[in-house]
C-alpha positions as CSV (number, residue, x, y, z in Angstrom):
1,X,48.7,0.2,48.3
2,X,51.3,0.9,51.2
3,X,55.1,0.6,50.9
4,X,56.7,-1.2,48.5
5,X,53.9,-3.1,47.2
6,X,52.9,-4.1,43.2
7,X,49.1,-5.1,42.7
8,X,49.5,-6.5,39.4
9,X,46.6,-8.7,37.1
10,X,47.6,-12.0,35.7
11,X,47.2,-12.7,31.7
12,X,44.5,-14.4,30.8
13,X,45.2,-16.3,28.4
14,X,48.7,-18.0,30.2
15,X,46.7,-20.4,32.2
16,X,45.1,-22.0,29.2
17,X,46.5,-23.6,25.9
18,X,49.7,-22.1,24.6
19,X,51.6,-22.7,21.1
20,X,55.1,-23.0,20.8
21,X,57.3,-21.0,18.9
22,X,56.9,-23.7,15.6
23,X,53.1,-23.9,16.2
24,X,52.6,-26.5,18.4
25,X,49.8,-26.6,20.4
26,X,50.6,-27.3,24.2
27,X,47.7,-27.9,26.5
28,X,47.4,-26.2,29.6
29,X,47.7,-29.7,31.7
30,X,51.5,-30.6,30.3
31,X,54.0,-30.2,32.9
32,X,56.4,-26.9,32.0
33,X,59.6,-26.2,34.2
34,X,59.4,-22.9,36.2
35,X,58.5,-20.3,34.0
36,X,58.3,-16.8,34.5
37,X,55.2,-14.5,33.9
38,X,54.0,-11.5,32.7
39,X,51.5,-9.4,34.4
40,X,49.8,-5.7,34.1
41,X,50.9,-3.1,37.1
42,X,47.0,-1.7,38.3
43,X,48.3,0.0,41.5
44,X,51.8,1.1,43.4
45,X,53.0,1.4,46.7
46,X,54.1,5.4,47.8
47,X,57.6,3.9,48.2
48,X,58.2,2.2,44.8
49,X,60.3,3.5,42.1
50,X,60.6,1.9,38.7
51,X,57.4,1.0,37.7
52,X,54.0,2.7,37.1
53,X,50.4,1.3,36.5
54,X,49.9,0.3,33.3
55,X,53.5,-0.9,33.0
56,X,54.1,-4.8,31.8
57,X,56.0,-6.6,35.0
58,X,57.9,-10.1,34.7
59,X,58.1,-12.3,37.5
60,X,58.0,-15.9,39.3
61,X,54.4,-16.8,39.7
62,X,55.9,-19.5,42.7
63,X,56.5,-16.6,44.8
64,X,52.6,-14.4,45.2
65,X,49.9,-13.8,46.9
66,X,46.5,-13.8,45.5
67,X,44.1,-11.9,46.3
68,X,40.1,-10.7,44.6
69,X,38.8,-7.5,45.1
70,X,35.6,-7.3,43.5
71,X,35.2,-10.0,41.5
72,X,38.9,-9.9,39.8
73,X,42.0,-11.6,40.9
74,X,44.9,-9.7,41.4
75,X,48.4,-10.9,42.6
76,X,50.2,-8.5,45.1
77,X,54.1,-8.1,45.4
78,X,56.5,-6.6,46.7
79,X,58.7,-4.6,44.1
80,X,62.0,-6.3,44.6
81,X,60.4,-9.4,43.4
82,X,60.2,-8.3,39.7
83,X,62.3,-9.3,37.6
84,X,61.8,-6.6,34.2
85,X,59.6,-3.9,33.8
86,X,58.3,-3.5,30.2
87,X,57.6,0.5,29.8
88,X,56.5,2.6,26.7
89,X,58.2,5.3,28.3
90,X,61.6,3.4,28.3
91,X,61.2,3.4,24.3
92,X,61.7,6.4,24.0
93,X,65.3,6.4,24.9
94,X,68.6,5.9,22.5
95,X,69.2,2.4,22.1
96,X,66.2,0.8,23.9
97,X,64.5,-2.2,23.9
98,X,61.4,-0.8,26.0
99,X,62.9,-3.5,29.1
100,X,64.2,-2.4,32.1
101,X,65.8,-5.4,33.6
């Protein structure tokens, strides 16, 4: 990865059906307004600073770039297009949610 960079890997499971918070089930062909995702850091740029692999990422899935190294699609990024970082190490801290936003 150079610069600024985020190789992230998409959830699974947020391209298919969905439920609502009161159970409904919402297929994955019903039109949803622009929505944010969440995504898995796998590799950082030399010049980034908040996050780390393994770290949880939010961001707009309008604005990526796809790309499939070996078989697995990634998304790549550039770090000042995240919105909040979701960090075990952040829960550590007095009166923490575990977000960085």
């Amino acid at each position: 990865m150079l610069h600024d960079r985020v190789l992230v890997r998409m959830d699974t499971n947020e391209k298919g059906e969905r439920r609502s918070g009161g159970g409904i089930l919402i297929p994955a062909t019903a039109a949803v307004g622009r929505r944010l995702a969440w995504a898995e850091v796998v590799a950082v740029g030399q010049n980034v600073r908040t996050v780390e692999p393994g770290d949880r990422v939010l961001f707009d899935p309008e604005d990526r770039a796809e790309v499939e190294v070996r078989g697995v699609a990634y998304v790549l990024m550039r770090e000042r297009d995240l919105h909040a970082v979701a960090a075990d190490r952040f829960e550590g801290s007095e009166d923490s949610t575990g977000l960085y936003l």
